[in-house]
mmCIF file as Biopython writes it, N, C-alpha, C and O atoms, coordinates in Angstrom:
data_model
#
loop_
_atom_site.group_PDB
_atom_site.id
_atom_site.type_symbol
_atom_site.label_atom_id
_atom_site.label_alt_id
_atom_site.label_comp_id
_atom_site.label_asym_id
_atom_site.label_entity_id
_atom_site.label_seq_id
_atom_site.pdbx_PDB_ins_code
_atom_site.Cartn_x
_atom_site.Cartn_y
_atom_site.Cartn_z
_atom_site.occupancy
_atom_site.B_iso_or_equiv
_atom_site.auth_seq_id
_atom_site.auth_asym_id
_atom_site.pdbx_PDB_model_num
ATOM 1   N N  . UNK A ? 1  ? 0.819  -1.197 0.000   1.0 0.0 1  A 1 
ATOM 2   C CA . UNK A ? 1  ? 0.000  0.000  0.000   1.0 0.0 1  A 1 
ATOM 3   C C  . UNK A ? 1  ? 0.866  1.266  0.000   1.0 0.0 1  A 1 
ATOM 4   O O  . UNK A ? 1  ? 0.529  2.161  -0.775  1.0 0.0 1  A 1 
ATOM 5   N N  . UNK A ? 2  ? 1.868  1.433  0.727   1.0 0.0 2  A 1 
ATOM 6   C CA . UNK A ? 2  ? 2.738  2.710  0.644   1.0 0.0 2  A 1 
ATOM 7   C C  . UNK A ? 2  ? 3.185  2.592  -0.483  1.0 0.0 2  A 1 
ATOM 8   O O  . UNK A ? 2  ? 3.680  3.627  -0.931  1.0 0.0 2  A 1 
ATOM 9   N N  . UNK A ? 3  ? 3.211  1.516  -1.280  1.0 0.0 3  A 1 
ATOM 10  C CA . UNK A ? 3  ? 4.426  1.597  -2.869  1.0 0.0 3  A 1 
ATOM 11  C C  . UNK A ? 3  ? 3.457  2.190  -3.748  1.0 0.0 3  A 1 
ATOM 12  O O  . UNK A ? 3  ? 3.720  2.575  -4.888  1.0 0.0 3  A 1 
ATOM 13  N N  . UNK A ? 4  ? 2.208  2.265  -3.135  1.0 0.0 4  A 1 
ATOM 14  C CA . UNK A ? 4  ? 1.328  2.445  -4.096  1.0 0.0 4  A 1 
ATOM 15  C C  . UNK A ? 4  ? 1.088  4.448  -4.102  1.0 0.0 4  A 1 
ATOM 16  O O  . UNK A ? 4  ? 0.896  5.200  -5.058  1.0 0.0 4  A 1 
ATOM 17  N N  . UNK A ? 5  ? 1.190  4.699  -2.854  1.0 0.0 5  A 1 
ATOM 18  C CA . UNK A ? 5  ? 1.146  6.087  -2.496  1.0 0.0 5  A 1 
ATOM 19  C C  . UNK A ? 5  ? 2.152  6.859  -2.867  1.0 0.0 5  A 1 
ATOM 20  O O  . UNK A ? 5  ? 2.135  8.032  -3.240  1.0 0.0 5  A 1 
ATOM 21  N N  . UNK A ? 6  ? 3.466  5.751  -2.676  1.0 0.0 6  A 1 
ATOM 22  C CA . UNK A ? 6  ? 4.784  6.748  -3.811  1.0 0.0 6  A 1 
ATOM 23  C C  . UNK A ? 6  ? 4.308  6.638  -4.834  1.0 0.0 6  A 1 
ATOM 24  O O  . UNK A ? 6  ? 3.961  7.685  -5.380  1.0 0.0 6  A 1 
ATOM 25  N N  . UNK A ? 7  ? 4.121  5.585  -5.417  1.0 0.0 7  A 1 
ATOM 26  C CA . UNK A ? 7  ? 4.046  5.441  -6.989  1.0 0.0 7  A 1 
ATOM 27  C C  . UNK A ? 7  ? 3.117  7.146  -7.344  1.0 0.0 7  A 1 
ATOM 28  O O  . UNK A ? 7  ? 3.543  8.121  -7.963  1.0 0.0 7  A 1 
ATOM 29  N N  . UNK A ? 8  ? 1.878  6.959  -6.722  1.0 0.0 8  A 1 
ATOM 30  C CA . UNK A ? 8  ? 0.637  8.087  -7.226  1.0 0.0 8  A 1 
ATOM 31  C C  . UNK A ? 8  ? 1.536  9.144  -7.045  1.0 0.0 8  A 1 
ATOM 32  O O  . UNK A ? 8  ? 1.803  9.841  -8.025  1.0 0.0 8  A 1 
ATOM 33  N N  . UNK A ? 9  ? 2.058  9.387  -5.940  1.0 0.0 9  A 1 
ATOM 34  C CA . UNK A ? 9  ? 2.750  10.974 -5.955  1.0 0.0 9  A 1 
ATOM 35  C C  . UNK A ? 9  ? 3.936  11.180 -6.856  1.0 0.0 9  A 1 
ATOM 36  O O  . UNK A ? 9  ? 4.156  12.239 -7.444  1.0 0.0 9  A 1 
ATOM 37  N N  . UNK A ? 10 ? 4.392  10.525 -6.901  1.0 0.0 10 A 1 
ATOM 38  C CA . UNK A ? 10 ? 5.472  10.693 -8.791  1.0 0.0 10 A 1 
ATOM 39  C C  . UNK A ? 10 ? 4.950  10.527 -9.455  1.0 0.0 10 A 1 
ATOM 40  O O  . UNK A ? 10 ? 5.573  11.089 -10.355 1.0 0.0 10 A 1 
ATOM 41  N N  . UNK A ? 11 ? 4.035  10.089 -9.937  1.0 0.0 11 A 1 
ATOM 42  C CA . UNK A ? 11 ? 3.334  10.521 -11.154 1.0 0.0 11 A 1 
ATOM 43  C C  . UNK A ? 11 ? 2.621  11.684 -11.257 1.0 0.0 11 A 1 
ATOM 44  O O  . UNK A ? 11 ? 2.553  12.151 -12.394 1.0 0.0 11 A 1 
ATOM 45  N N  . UNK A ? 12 ? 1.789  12.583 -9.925  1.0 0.0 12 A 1 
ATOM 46  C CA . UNK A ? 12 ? 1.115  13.466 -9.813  1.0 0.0 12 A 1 
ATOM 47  C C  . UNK A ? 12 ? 2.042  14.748 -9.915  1.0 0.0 12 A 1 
ATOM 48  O O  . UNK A ? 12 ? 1.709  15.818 -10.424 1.0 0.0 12 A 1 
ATOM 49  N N  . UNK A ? 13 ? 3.466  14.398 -9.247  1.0 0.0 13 A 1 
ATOM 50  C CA . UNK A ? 13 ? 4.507  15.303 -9.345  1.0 0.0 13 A 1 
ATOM 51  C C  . UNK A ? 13 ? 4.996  15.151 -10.928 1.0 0.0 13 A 1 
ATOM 52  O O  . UNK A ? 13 ? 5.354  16.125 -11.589 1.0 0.0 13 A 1 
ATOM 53  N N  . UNK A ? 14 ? 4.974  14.301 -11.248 1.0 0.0 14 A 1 
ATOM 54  C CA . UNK A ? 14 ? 5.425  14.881 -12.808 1.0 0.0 14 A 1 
ATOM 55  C C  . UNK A ? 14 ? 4.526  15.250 -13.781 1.0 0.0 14 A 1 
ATOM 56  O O  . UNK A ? 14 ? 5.037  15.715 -14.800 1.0 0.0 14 A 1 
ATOM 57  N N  . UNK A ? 15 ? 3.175  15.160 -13.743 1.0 0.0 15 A 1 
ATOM 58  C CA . UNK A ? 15 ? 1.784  15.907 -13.958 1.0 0.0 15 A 1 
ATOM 59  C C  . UNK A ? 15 ? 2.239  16.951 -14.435 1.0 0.0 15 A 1 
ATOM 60  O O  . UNK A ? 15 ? 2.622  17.376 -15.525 1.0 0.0 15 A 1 
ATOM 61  N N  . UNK A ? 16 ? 2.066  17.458 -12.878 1.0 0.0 16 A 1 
ATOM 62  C CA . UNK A ? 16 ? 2.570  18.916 -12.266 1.0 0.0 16 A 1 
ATOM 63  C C  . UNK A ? 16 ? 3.554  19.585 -13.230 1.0 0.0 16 A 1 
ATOM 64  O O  . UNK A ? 16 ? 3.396  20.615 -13.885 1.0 0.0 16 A 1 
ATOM 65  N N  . UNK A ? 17 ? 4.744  18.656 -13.157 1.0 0.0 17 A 1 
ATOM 66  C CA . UNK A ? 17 ? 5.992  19.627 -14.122 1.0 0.0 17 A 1 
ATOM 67  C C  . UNK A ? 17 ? 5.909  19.718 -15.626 1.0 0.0 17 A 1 
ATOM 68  O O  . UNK A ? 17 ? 6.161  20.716 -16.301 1.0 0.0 17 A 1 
ATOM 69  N N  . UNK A ? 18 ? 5.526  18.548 -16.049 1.0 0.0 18 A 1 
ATOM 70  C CA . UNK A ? 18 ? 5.040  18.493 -17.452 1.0 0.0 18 A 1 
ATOM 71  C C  . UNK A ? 18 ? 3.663  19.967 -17.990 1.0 0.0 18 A 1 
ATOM 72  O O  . UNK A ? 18 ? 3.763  20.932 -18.749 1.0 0.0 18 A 1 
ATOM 73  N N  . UNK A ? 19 ? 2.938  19.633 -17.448 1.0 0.0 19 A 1 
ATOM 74  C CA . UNK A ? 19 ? 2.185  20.326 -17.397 1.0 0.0 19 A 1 
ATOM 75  C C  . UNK A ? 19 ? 2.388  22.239 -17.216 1.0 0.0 19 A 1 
ATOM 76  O O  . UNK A ? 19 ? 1.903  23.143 -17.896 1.0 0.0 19 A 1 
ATOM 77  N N  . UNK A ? 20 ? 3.289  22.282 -16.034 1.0 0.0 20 A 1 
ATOM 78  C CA . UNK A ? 20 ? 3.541  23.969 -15.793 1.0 0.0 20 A 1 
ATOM 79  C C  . UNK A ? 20 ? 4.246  24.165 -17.242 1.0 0.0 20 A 1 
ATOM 80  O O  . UNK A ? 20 ? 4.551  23.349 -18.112 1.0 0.0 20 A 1 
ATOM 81  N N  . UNK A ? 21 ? 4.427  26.032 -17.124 1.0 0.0 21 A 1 
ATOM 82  C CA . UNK A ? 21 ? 5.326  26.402 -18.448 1.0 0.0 21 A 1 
ATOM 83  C C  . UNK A ? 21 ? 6.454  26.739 -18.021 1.0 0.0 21 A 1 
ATOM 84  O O  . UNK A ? 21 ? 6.611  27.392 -16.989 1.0 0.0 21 A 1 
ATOM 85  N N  . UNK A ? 22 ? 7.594  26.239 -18.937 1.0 0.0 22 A 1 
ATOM 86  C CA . UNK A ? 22 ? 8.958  26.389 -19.029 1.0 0.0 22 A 1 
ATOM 87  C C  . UNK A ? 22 ? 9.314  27.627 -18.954 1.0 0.0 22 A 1 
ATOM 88  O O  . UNK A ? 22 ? 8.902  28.393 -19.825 1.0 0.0 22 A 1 
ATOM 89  N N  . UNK A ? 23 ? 10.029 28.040 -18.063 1.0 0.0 23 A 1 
ATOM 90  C CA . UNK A ? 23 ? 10.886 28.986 -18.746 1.0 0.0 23 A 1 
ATOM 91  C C  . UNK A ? 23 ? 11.423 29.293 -19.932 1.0 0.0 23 A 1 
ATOM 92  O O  . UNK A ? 23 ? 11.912 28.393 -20.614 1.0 0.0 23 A 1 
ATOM 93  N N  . UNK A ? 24 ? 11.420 30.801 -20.433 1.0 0.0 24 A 1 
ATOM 94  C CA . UNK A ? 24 ? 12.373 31.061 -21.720 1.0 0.0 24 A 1 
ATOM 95  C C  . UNK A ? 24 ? 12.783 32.424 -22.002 1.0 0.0 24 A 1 
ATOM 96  O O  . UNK A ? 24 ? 12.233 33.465 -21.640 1.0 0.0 24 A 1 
ATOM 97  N N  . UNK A ? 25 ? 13.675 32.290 -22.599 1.0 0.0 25 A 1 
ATOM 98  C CA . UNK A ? 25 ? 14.044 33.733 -22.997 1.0 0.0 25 A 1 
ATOM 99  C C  . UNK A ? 25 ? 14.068 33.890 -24.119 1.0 0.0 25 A 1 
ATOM 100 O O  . UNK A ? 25 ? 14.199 33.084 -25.041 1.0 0.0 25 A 1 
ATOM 101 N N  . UNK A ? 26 ? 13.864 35.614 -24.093 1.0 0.0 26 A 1 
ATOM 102 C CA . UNK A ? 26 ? 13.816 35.746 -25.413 1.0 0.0 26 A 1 
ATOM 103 C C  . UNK A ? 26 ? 14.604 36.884 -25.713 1.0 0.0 26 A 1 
ATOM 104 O O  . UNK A ? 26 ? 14.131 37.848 -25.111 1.0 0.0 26 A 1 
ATOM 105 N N  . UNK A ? 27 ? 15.834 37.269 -26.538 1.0 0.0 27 A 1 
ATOM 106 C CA . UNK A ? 27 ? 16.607 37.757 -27.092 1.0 0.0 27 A 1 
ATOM 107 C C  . UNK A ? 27 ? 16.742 38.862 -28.420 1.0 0.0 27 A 1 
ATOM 108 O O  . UNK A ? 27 ? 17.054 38.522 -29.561 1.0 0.0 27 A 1 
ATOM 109 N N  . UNK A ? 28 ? 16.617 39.421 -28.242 1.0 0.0 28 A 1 
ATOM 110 C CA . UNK A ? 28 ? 16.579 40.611 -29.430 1.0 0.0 28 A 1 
ATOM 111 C C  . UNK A ? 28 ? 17.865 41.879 -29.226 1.0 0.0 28 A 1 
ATOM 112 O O  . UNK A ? 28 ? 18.083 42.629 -28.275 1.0 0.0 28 A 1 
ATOM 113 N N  . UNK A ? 29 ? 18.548 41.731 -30.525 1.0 0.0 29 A 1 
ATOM 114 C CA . UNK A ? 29 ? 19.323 43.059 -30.489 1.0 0.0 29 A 1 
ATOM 115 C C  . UNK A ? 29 ? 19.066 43.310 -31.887 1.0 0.0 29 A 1 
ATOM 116 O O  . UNK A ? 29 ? 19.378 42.572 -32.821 1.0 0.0 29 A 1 
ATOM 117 N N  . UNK A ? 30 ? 18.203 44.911 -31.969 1.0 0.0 30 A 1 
ATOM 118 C CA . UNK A ? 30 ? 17.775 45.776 -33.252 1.0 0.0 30 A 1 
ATOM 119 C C  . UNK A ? 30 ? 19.213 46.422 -33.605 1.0 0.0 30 A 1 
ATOM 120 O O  . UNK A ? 30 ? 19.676 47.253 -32.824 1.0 0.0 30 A 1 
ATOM 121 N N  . UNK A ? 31 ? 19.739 46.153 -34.460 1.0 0.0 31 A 1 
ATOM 122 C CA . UNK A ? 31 ? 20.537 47.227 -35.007 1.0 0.0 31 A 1 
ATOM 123 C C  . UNK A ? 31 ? 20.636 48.176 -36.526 1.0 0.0 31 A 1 
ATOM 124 O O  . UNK A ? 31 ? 21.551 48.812 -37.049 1.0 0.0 31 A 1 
ATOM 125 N N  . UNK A ? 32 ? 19.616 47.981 -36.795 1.0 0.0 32 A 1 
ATOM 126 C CA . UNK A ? 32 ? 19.093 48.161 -38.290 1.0 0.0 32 A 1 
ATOM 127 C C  . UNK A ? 32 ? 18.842 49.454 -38.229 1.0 0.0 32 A 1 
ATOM 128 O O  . UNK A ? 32 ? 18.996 49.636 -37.021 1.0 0.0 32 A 1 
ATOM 129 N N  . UNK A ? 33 ? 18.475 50.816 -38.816 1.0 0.0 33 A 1 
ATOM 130 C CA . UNK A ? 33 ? 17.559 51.767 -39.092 1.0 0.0 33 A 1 
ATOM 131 C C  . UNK A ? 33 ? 16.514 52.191 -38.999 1.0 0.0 33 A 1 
ATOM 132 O O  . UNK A ? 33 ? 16.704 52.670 -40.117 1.0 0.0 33 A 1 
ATOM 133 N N  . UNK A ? 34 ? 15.106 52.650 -38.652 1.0 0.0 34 A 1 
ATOM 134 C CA . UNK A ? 34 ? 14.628 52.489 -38.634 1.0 0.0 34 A 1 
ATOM 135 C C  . UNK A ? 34 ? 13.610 52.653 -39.885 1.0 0.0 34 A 1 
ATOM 136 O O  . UNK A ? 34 ? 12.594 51.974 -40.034 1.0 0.0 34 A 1 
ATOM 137 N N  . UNK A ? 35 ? 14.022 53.580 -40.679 1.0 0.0 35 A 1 
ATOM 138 C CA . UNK A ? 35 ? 13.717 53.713 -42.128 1.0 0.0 35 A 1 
ATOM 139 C C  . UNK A ? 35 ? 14.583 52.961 -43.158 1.0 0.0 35 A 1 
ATOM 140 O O  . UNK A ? 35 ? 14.924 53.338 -44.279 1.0 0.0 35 A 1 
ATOM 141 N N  . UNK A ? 36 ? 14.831 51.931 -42.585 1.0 0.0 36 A 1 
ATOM 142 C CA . UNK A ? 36 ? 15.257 50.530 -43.510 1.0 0.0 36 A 1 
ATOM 143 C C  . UNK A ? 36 ? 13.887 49.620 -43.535 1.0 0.0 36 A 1 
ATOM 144 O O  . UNK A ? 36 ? 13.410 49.168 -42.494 1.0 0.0 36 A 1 
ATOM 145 N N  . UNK A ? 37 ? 13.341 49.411 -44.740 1.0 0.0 37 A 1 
ATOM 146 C CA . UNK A ? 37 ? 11.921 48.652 -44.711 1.0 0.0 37 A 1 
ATOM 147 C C  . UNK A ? 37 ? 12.487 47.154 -44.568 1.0 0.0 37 A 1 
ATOM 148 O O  . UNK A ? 37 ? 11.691 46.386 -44.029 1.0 0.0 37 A 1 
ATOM 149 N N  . UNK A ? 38 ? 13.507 46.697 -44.887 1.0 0.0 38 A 1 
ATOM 150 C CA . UNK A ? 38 ? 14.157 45.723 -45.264 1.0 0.0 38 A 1 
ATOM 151 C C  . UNK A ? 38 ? 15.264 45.198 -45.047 1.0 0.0 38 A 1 
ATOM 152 O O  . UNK A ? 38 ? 16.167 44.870 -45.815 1.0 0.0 38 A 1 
ATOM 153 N N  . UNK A ? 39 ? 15.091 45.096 -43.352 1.0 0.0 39 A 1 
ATOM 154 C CA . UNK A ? 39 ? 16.860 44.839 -42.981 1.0 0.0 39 A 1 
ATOM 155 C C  . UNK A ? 39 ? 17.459 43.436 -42.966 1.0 0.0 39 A 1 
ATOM 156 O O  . UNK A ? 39 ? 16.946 42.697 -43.807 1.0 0.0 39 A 1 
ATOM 157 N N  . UNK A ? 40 ? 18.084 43.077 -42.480 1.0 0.0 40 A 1 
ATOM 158 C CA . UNK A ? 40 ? 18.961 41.766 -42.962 1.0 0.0 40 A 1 
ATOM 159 C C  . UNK A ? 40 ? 18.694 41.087 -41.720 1.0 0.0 40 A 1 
ATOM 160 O O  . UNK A ? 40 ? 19.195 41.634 -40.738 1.0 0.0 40 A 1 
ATOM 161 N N  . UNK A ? 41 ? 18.042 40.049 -41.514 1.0 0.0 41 A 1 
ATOM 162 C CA . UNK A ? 41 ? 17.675 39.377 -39.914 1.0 0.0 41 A 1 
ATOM 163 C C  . UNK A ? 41 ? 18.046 38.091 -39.779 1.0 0.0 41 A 1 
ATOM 164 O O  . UNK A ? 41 ? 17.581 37.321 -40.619 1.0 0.0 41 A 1 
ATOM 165 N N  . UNK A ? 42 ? 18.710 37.673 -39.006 1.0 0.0 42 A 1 
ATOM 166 C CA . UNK A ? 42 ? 19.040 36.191 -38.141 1.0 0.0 42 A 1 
ATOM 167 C C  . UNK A ? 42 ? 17.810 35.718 -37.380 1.0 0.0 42 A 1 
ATOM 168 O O  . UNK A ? 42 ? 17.648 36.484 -36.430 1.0 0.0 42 A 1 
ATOM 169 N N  . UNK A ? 43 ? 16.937 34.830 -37.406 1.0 0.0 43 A 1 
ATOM 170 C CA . UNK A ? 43 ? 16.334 34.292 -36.412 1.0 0.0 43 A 1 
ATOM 171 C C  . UNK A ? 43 ? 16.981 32.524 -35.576 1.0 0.0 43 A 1 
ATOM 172 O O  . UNK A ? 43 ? 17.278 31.582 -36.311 1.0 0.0 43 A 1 
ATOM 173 N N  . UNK A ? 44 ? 17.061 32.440 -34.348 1.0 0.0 44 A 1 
ATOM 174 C CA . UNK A ? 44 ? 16.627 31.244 -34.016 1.0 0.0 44 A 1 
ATOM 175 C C  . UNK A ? 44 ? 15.775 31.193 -33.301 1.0 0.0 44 A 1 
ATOM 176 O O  . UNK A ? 44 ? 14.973 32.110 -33.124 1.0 0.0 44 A 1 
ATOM 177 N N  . UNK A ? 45 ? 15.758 29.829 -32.588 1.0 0.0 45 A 1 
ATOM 178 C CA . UNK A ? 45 ? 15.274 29.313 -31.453 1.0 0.0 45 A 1 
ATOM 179 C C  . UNK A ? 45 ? 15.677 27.699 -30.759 1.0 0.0 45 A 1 
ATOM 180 O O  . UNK A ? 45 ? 15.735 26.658 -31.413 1.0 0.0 45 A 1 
ATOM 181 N N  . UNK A ? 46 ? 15.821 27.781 -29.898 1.0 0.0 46 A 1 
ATOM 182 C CA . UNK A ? 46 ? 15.918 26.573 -29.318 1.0 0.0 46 A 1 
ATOM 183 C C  . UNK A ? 46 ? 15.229 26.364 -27.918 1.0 0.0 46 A 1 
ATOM 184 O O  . UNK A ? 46 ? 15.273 26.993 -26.861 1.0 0.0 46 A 1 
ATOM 185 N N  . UNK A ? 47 ? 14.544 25.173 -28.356 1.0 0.0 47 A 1 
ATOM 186 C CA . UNK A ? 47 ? 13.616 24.813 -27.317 1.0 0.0 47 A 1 
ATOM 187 C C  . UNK A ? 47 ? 13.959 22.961 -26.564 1.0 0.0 47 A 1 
ATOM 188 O O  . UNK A ? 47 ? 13.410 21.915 -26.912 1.0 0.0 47 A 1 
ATOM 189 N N  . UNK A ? 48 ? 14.655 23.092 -25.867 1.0 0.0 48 A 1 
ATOM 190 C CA . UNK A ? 48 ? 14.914 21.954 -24.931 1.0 0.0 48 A 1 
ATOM 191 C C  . UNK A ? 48 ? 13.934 20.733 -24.351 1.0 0.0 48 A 1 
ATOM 192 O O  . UNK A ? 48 ? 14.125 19.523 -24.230 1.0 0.0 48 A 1 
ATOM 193 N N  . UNK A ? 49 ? 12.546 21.792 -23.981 1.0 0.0 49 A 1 
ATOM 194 C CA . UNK A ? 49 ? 11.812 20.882 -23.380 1.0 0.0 49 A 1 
ATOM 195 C C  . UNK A ? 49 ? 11.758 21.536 -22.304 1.0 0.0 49 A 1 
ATOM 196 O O  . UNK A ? 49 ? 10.691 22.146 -22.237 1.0 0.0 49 A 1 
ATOM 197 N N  . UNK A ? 50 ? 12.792 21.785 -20.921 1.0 0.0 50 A 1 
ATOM 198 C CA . UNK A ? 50 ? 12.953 22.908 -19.524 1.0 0.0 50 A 1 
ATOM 199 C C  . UNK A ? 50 ? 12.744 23.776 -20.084 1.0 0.0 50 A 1 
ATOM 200 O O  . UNK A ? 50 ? 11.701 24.399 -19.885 1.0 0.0 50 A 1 
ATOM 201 N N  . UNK A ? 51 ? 13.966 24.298 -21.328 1.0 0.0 51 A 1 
ATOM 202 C CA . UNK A ? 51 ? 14.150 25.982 -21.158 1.0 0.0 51 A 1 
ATOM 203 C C  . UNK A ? 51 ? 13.987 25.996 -22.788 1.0 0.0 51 A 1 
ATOM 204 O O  . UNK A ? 51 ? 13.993 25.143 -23.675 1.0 0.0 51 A 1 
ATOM 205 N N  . UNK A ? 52 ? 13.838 27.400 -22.712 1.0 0.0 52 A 1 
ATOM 206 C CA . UNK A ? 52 ? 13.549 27.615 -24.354 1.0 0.0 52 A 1 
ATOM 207 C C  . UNK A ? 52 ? 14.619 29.029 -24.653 1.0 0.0 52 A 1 
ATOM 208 O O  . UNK A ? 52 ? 14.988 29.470 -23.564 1.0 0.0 52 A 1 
ATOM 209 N N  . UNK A ? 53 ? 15.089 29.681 -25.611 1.0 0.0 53 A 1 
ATOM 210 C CA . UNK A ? 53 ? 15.613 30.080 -26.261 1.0 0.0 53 A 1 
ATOM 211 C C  . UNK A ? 53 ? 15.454 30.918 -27.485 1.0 0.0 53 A 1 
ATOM 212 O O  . UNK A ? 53 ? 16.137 30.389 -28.362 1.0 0.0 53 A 1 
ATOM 213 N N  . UNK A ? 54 ? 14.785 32.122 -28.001 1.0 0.0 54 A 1 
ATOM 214 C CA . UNK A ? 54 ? 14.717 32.389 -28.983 1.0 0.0 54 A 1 
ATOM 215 C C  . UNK A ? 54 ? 15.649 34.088 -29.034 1.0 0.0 54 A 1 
ATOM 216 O O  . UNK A ? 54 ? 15.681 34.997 -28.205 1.0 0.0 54 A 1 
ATOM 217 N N  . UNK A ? 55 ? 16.271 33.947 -30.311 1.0 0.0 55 A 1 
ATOM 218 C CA . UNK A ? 55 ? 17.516 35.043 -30.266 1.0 0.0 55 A 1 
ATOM 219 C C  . UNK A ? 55 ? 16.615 36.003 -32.314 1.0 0.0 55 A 1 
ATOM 220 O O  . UNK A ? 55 ? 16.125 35.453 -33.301 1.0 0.0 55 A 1 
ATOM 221 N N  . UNK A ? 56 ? 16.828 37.335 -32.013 1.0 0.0 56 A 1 
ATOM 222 C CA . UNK A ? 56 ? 16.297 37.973 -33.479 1.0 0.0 56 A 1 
ATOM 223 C C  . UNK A ? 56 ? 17.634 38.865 -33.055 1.0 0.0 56 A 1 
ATOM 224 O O  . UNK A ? 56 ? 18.013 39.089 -31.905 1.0 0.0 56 A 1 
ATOM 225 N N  . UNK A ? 57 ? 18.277 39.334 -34.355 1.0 0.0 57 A 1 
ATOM 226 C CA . UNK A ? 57 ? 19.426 39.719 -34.507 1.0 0.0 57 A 1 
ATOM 227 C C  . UNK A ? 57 ? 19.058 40.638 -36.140 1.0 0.0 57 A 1 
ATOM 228 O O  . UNK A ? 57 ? 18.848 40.089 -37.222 1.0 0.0 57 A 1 
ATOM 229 N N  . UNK A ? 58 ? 19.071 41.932 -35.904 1.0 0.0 58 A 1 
ATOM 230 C CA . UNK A ? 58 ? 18.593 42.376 -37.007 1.0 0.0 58 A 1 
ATOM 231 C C  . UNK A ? 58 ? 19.316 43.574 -37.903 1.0 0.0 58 A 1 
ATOM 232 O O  . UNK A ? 58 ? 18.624 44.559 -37.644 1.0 0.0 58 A 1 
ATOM 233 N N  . UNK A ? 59 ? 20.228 43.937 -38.712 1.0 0.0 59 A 1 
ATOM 234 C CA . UNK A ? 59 ? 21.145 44.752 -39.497 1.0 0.0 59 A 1 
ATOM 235 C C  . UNK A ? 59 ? 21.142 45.514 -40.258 1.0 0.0 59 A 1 
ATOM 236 O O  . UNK A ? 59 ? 20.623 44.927 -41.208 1.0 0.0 59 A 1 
ATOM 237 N N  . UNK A ? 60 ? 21.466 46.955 -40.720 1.0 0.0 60 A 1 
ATOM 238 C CA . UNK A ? 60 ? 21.316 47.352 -41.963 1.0 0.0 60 A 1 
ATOM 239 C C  . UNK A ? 60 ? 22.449 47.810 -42.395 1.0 0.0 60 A 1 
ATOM 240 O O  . UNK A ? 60 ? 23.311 48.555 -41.929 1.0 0.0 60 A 1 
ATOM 241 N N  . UNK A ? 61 ? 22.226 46.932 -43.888 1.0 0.0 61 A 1 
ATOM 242 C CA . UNK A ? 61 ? 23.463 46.831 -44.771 1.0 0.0 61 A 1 
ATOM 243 C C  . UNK A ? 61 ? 23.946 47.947 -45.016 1.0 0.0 61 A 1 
ATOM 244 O O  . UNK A ? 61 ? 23.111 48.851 -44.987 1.0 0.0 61 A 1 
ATOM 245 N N  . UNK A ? 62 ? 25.633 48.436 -45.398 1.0 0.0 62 A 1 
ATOM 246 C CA . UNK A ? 62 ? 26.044 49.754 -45.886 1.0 0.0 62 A 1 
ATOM 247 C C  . UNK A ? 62 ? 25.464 49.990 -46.981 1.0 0.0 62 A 1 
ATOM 248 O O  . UNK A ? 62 ? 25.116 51.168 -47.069 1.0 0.0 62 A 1 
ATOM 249 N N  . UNK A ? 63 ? 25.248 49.443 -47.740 1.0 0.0 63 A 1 
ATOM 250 C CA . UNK A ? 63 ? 24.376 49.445 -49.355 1.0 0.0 63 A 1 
ATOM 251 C C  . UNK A ? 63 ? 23.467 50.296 -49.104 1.0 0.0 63 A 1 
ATOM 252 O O  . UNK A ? 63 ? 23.265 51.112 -50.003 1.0 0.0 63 A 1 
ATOM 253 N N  . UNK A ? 64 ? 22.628 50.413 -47.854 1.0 0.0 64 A 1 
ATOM 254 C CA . UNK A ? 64 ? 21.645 51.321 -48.199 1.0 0.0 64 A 1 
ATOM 255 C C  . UNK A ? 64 ? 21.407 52.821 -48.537 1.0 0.0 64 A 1 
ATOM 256 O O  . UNK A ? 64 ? 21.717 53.837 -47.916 1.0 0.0 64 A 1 
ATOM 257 N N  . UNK A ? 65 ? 20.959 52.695 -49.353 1.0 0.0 65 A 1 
ATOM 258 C CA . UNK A ? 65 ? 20.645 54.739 -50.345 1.0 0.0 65 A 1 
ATOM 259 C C  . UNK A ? 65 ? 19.914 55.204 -49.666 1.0 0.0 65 A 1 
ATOM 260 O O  . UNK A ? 65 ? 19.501 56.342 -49.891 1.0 0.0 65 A 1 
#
């Protein structure tokens, strides 16, 4: 009977964690213009499953007139 009461509470505890939301961050450095309609952008993301990750990285080229 107690194996049975651990058993339920690890499973109810991992419910629990599965269930809540992960942490994440999220990352942005603008370096573009702002009257650039069309700047040059990096996206990722990485998502683990715990933690998540998303990075925007954004540029404007010397080319621009």
């Amino acid at each position: 009977m107690r194996n049975r009461r651990i058993a339920l509470f690890v499973a109810v505890a991992l419910v629990m964690v599965a269930a809540a939301r992960h942490p994440s961050a999220d990352l942005r450095v603008l370096l573009h213009d702002p009257s650039d309609l069309a700047p040059h952008r990096v996206q990722a993301a990485v998502d683990l499953g715990v933690m998540a990750v998303s990075i925007l990285i954004t540029w404007t080229s010397r080319r621009f007139a």
